[in-house]
C-alpha angles and dihedrals in degrees: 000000000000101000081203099069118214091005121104120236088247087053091046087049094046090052095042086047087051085040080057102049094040084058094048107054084044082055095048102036088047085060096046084051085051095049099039106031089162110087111241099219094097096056118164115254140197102244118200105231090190136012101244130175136231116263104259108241126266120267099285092005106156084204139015125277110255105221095157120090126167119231132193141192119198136168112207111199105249098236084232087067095056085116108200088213095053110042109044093128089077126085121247096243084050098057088051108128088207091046088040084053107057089047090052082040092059093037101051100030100040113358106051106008108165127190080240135042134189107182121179134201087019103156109244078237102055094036082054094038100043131356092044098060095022087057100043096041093035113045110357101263126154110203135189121198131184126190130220116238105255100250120229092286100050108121104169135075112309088234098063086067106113131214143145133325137191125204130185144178114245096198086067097033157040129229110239117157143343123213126170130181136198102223088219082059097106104154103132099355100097125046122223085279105048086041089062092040087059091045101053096037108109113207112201102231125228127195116224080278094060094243129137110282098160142265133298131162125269080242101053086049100055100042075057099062139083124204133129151224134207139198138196133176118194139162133247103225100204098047096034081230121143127233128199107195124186134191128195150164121210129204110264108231133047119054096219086048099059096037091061081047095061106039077052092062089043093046081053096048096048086062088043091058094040091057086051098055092061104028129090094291094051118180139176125250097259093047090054113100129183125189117188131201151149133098113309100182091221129116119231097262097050125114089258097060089042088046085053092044086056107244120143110259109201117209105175107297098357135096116201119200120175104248084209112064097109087072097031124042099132144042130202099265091060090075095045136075118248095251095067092072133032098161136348089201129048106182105157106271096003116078139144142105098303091146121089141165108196127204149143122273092221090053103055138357122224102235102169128006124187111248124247108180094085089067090067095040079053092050096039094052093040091050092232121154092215152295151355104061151144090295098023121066093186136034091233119060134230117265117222142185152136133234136200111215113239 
């Protein structure tokens, strides 16, 4: 007896095979919904700034010349700062290092892979266990990494310490030189002057909430700290012209303490570039070009951004200039307009434009940059406080551009 009445045994199949299929793309899309719960319509795009063409080839050139290379910046959220007390906005699966690691892996591997990379709070263990070899074997990058020294509180393996990482394509450039920097290194930055004005400077202290915790000197704290700096030459194979890219991280309070971080870096590179005009690569001055990166922790109106920029920053009797302006005079967001980007970090309460890659306008032109403004429309729409989440591994997002050479 046919349980379904009037319908044939073909008909009954065919329903309970739709039934099937129905049930399954529920099931599926129910999963999708469960894993990316941010919609996708307001994607991040690389947006052209200018309409460029292409360098006409050499006399007797077989090809063109190619004088355009993409760069990116990105802090990755070491998993050991996955502060419980500050991110508990953030859903446990989400917080999830190997869950954090396969999204970085995807955005920085596939999605967003630049000729050059400038990657922060990347762990001395996972730059040696993955990205290093990955990198190399995979795709023909060469790749440098320094660590920060594990500060006094540290109680876990000293290899989980993170710092500061640069890749770059090898099929667009040469290796020339490495050079990394602790930033309480002082030894020959400051003169006698600047050496007494450290030392007297008293810095009021905050603790993570921002209340009263006491005084030290700019020195003390500086000497206390431990972040780092990288650098990293390299030649562009096409043009012959010589980079000097450079990667950092800055502490993150204290105004005076990241700007003598900074002239400290600047001060280091001026020695870098001077080795390089009378060693074996030896260049001439307009052929020199310096890109700078990192997270600055610093909002585009600090004394940091204003010192790069190269106006004079007065502290008492001092007058700080950057050394460096002929090489840096300009940053990305001045050549775009201020609805591209809202924040490149998005940590809870704290977020802002910390993120920066620094040039000369008479070095390279910024041709595309990757738009920033749809993660907070993401966020906005799905009413979430901030990042990490399902389709973000960090709560800062990668920076990227590209660059024609000048």
């Amino acid at each position: 007896m046919n349980p379904f009445g009037r319908y044939t045994t073909l008909e009954v199949l065919q329903s309970v095979v739709w039934l099937l299929l129905i049930l399954s793309h529920q099931a599926s899309a129910a999963s999708f919904a469960a894993t990316s719960s941010i919609p996708k319509m307001f994607g991040r795009r690389f947006l052209p700034i200018k309409s460029i063409t292409n360098s006409l080839p050499k006399s007797g050139s077989k090809r063109l010349i190619d004088d355009k290379f993409t760069f990116m910046t990105y802090n990755m959220l070491s998993p050991h700062y996955m502060w419980p007390q500050v991110y508990t906005y953030v859903p446990d699966e989400y917080k999830d290092w190997n869950y954090r690691h396969k999204l970085l892996e995807k955005e920085i591997l596939n999605s967003y892979r630049a000729d050059i990379m400038c990657l922060q709070e990347l762990t001395a263990s996972d730059y040696h266990q993955y990205w290093e070899e990955v990198i190399d074997r995979d795709f023909h990058y060469g790749s440098r990494f320094i660590a920060k020294p594990p500060p006094q509180y540290w109680q876990k393996d000293a290899k989980d310490m993170d710092g500061v990482g640069i890749f770059y394509n090898l099929n667009k450039f040469d290796y020339i030189s490495s050079t990394s920097i602790h930033l309480n290194d002082l030894i020959g930055s400051f003169d006698l002057d600047e050496l007494s004005y450290l030392k007297s400077k008293q810095v009021k202290l905050t603790d993570g909430a921002g209340n009263p915790k006491g005084e030290k000197t700019l020195l003390e704290i500086l000497k206390s700290r431990n972040q780092v700096g990288l650098f990293v030459a390299l030649k562009h194979k096409d043009t012959n012209t010589i980079f000097v890219v450079i990667n950092t991280h800055l502490y993150w309070k204290y105004d005076e303490v990241k700007l003598t971080q900074c002239l400290i870096i600047m001060r280091k590179l001026a020695k870098i570039i001077r080795d390089l005009l009378v060693g074996e690569h030896g260049t001439t001055y307009n052929k020199m070009k310096v890109v700078f990166a990192g997270d600055l922790n610093s909002t585009r109106d600090s004394l940091l951004v204003k010192f790069l920029r190269g106006e004079v920053v007065r502290y008492e009797n001092l007058d700080i200039v950057n050394p460096l302006r002929p090489y840096l005079n300009r940053c990305i967001y001045d050549d775009v307009s201020d609805d591209v980007f809202e924040h490149t970090c998005y940590s809870g309460k704290l977020k802002g434009i910390f993120d920066y890659i620094w040039y000369h306008d008479k070095d390279f032109e910024l041709t595309k940059i990757l738009t920033g403004a749809g993660v907070s429309k993401e966020l906005e729409v799905s009413k979430q406080f901030g990042l990490p989440n399902a389709n973000h591994p960090s709560d800062h997002i990668p920076v990227l551009v590209e660059f024609k050479i000048l």
